[in-house]
N, C-alpha and C positions, 0 to 999 in steps of 0.2 A: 700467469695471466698477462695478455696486454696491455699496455699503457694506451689509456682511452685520448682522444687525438682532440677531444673539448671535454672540460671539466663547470662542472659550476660553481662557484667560489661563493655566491650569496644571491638573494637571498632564498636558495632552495629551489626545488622543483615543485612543491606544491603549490610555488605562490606564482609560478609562469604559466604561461597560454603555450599551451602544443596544442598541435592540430595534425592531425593526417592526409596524405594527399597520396593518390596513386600514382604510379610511375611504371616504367618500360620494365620488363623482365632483364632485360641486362643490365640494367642499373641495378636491381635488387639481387641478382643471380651470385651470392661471394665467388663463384670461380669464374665469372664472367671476365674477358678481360678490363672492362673498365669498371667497376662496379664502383655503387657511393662508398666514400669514407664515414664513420660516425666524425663530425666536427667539419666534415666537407659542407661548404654553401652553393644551394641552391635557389633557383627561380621556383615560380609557379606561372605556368603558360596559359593562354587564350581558353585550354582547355579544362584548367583547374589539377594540373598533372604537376608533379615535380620535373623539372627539367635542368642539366647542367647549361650553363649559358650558351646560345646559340644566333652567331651575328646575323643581326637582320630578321631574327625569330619576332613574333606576336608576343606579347607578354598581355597580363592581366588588365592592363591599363587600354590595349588596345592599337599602340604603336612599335613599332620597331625602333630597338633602342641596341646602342655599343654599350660593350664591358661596363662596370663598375654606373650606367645611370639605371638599372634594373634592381627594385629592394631583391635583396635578399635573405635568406633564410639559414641556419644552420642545422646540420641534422644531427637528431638525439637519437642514434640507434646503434650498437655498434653493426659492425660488417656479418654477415650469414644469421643474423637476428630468425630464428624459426617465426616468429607471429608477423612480421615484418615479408618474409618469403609467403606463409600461408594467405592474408590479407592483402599480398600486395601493393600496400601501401606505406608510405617512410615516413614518421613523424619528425615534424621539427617543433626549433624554439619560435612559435609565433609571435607572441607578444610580451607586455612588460619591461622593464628595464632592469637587468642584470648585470651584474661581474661572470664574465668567465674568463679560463685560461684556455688558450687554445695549441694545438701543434704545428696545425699548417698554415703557415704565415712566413715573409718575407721582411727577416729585421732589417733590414738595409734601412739607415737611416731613421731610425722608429729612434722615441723618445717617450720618458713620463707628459702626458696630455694632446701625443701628437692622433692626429684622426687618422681613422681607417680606414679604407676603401676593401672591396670585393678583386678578386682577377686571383690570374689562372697563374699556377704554379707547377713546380714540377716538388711530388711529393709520393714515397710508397711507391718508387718503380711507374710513374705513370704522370699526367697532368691531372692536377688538381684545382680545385678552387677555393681558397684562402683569403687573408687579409693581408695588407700591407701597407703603407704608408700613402695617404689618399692626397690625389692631385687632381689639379683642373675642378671643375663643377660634378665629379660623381659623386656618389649615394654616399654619404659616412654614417658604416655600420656602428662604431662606436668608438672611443676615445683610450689612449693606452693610459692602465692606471701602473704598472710594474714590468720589468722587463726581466727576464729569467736568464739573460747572454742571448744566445740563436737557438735557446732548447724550447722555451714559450713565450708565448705573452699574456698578459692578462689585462683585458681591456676592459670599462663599461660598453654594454650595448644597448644601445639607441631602442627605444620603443618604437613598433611604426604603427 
C-alpha cells in the first residue's frame, strides 16, 4: 500500500470540515499527466472549482493575487479515488485547526514553530504544490510542530 503524502495526527477527521469542490477532469484523471496528489494544496477559484495555482487567476476573493497570498486548501483523497473520478469532485481539509504530517514540502531552512507558506515544488515526477518555509507577507498555512529530517513535517494548521 502507499504511503499517503498527508496524514492527520489530531485531532481526527470527524472533528474537521471537508468540503467538496469540482474540478477539471485532468486534475482528477490518475493517469492524467498532471493529476492532484492526496496532501497536494489547492485554490478554490471565482468559479467555486478546485484549481492548482494560476498567476494572475481570479480567485474567490475577487482579485488576482501571486503565489503563497491565495488561502489554500489540502486535498483529503488519495490519487484515482473511484467516488472522487465518479463525482467529479476533490474533497479537502476546509476548516478547524489541526496537526498534520505532510510529504510534500521544502525542509530547506524549516525549524520547530517556523511558519509555512503554500508554492510549487517539484514532487512525484512532476510540479507540485506544498509548504515550505514562509516569507514576505504570504498566507501562513500553519506553524511546524516536529521535523521528521526531509522525509515530513508535521505542522499545526491555521483555521481560516
Amino acid at each position: 500500500m502507499a504511503v499517503p503524502n498527508l496524514e492527520i495526527v489530531r485531532p481526527g477527521i470527524k472533528d474537521l470540515i471537508r468540503k467538496d469542490f469540482a474540478a477539471a477532469d485532468a486534475l482528477i484523471d490518475p493517469n492524467a499527466t498532471t493529476p492532484l496528489f492526496d496532501g497536494e494544496w489547492v485554490q478554490i477559484d471565482a468559479n467555486y472549482n478546485v484549481v492548482r495555482y494560476n498567476a494572475g487567476a481570479t480567485y474567490v476573493d475577487g482579485a488576482a493575487q501571486n503565489a503563497g497570498e491565495v488561502i489554500s486548501y489540502p486535498i483529503w483523497a488519495e490519487r484515482g479515488r473511484y467516488d472522487v473520478q465518479a463525482l467529479r469532485k476533490i474533497p479537502v481539509l476546509f476548516g478547524n485547526t489541526c496537526e498534520l504530517d505532510e510529504l510534500i514540502f521544502d525542509a530547506t531552512s524549516l525549524y520547530p514553530g517556523a511558519p509555512l507558506e503554500v508554492a510549487d515544488m517539484t514532487y512525484g515526477g512532476g510540479t507540485r504544490r506544498g509548504v515550505r518555509l514562509a516569507t514576505g507577507t504570504h498566507f501562513v498555512v500553519g506553524l511546524v510542530t516536529r521535523l521528521f529530517g526531509t522525509d515530513k513535517v508535521r505542522f499545526l494548521r491555521n483555521c481560516c
